[in-house]
C-alpha positions in Angstrom: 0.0 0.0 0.0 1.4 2.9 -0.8 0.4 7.0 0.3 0.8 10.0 -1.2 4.0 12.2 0.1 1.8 14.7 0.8 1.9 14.1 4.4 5.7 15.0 4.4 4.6 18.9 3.6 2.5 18.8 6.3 4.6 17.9 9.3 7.0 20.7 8.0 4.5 23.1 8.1 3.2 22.4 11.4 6.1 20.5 13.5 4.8 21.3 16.4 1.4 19.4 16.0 3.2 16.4 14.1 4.9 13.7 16.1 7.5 11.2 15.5 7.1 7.6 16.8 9.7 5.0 16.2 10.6 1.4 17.4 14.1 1.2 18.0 15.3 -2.7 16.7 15.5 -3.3 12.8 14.0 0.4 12.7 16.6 3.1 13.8 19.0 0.3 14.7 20.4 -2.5 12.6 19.2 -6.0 13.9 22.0 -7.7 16.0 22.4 -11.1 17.1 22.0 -10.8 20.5 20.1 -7.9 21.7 23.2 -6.9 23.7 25.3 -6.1 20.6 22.6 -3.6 18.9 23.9 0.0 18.3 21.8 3.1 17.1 22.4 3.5 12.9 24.8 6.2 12.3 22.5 8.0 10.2 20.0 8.2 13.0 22.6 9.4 15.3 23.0 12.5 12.8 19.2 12.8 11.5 17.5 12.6 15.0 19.0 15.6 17.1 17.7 17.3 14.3 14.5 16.0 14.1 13.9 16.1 17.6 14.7 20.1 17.8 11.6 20.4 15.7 9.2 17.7 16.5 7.7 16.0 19.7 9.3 12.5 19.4 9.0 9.2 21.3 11.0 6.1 20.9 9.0 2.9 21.6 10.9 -0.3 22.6 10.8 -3.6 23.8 13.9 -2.9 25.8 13.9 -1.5 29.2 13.5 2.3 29.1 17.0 3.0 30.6 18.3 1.0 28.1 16.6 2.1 25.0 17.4 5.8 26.3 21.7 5.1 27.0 21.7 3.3 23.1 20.0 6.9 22.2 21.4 9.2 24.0 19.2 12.4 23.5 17.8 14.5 26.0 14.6 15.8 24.0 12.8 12.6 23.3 10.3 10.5 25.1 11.3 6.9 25.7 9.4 4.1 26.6 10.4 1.0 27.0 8.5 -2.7 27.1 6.2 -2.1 24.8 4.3 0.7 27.2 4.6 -0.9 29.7 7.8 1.4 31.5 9.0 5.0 30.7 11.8 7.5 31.6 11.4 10.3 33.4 13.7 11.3 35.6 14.4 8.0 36.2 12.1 4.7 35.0 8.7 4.6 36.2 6.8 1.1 35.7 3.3 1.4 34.8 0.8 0.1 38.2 -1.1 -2.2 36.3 1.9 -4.5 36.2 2.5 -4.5 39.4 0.2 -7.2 40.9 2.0 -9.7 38.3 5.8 -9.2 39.3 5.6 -12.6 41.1 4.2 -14.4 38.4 6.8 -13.3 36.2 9.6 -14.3 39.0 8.2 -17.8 39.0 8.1 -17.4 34.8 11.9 -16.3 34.9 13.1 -19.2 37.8 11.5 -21.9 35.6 12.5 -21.0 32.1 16.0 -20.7 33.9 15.9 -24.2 34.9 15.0 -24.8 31.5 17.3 -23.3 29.5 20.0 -26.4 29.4 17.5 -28.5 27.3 17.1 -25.9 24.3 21.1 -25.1 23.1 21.3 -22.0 21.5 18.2 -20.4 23.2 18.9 -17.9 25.5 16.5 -15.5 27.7 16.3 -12.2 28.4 15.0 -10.7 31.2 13.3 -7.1 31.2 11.9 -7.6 34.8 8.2 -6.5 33.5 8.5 -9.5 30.6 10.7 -12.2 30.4 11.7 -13.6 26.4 13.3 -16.6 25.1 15.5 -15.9 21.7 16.5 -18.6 19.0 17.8 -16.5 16.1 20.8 -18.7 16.8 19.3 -21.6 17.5 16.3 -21.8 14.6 15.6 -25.4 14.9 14.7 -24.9 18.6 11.6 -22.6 18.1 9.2 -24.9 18.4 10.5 -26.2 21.3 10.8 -22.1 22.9 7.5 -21.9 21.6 5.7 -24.6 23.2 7.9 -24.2 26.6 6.8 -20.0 26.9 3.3 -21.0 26.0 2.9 -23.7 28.2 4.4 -21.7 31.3 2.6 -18.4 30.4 -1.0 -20.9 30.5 -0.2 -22.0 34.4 0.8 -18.8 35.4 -1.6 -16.7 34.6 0.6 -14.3 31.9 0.7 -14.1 28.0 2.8 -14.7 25.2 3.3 -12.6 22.2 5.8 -13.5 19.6 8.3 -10.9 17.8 11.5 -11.4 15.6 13.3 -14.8 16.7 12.0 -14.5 20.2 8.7 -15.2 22.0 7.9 -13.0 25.3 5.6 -13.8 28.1 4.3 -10.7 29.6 1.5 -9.6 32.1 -2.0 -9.8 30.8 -2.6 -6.0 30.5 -4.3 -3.4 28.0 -1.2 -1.7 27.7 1.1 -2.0 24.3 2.5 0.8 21.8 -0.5 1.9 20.1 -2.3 2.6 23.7 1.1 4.5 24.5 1.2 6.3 21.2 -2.6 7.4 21.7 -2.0 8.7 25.6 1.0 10.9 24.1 -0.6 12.0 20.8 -3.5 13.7 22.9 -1.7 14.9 25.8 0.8 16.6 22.7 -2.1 18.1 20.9 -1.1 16.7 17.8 -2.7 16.7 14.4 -0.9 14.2 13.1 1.9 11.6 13.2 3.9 8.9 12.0 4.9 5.3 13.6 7.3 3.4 12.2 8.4 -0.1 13.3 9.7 -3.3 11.8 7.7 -6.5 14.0 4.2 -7.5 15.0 4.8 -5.7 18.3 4.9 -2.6 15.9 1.2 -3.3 14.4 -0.1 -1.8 17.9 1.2 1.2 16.7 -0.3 1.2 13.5 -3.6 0.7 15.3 -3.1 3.4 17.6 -2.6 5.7 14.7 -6.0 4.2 12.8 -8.0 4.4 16.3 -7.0 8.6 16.3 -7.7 8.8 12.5 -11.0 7.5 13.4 -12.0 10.3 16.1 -11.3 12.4 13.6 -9.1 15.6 12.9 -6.1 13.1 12.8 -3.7 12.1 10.0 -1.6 9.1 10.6 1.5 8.2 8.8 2.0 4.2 9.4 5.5 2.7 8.1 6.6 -0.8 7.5 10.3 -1.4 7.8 11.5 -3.8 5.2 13.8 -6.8 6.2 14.2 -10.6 5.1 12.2 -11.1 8.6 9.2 -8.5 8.0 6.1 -10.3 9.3 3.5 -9.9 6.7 1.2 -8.8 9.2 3.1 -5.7 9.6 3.4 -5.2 5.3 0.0 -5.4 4.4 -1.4 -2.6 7.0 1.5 -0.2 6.3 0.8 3.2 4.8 4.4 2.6 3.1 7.0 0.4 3.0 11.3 1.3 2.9 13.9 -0.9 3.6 15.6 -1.1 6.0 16.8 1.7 8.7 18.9 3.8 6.1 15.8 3.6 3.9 13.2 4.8 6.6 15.9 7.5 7.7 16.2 9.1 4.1 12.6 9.1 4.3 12.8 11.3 7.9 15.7 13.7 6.3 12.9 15.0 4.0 11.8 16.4 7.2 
């Protein structure tokens, strides 16, 4: 699906009322093998002090809000981290609705632990408010994550979502990046603005921006970063599609 680039006149026009959303994996940042080893893309390292000088901006992440914000490292932009779930103020406040389901997600983390030695390759990672299991390097073992996060997440009372080589189990909560984006996008008054992300976790986002456009006196700009890993999901309700992070930040420089 494609849009016209008319929507690029109207954020310069009226920065103010136009916000920039973007995911931070595979869509400012090159996708690494571990999530330890990602760095932010050069170009975005340039482009967004730039951007960010002009336009309210938010960067919405899976990671940990500290962590998304020290790979960043710019004071004028919102970060939030765990899909909505955390953000950064003056330090990182956790949203209360996860709170009653921190032991739940103890218990999750001790026993996918213990489990760890039967799946080689997979490894966890653990964001304290959702705990993952990763098998980029270990592809043959996803069914096996698969069916071990699912089976967990069912006695414990949590839920699973799956992203990019990695299932999550998380609390079961109405919060996720499109709920976020919504919550920001009225409290900054804006008329319009773009998301852009690169997994399914990133398809919240895009229905944040359709739930605004459907209020009314909203335009939403929804953008599908291209990889060898794009879920279709993501593709077929873009607004438009680039590829890759240099392609999505030659479409920002027009800003």
């Amino acid at each position: 699906m494609e849009k016209s680039l008319q929507w690029i006149e109207d954020f310069r026009d009226d920065p103010r009322h136009s916000g920039l959303f973007l995911d931070f994996d595979g869509t400012i940042s090159e996708i690494a093998p571990a999530p330890a080893g990602a760095r932010l893309h050069h170009l975005a390292a340039e482009l967004l002090p730039r951007l960010a000088a002009e336009y309210p901006m938010c960067i919405l992440s899976g990671r940990r809000a500290a962590d998304v914000a020290s790979l960043v490292g710019l004071p004028r932009i919102h970060y939030v981290g765990v899909h909505g779930m955390e953000w950064m103020e003056d330090e990182p406040r956790v949203d209360s609705e996860v709170l009653p389901h921190l032991p739940a997600l103890e218990q999750a983390r001790s026993e996918l632990c213990s489990a760890l030695p039967a799946l080689p390759g997979v490894t966890l990672e653990d964001k304290m408010l959702t705990v993952s299991l990763h098998y980029r390097e270990s592809p043959a073992m996803e069914e096996d994550a698969l069916r071990l996060a699912e089976s967990t997440a069912l006695r414990l009372g949590l839920q699973t979502r799956r992203g990019r080589k990695t299932v999550e189990l998380r609390p079961p909560v109405d919060i996720d990046k499109g709920s976020v984006l919504m919550r920001l996008a009225r409290g900054w008054k804006l008329r319009r603005a773009l998301y852009a992300g690169d997994d399914l976790t990133d398809v919240d986002g895009f229905r944040g921006l359709r739930r605004l456009m459907r209020e009314g006196g909203f335009e939403g700009v929804a953008i599908a970063v291209l990889s060898t890993e794009t879920p279709v999901e993501l593709e077929a309700v873009a607004d438009l599609t680039v590829e890759g992070p240099s392609g999505l930040l030659e479409l920002l420089s027009r800003l």
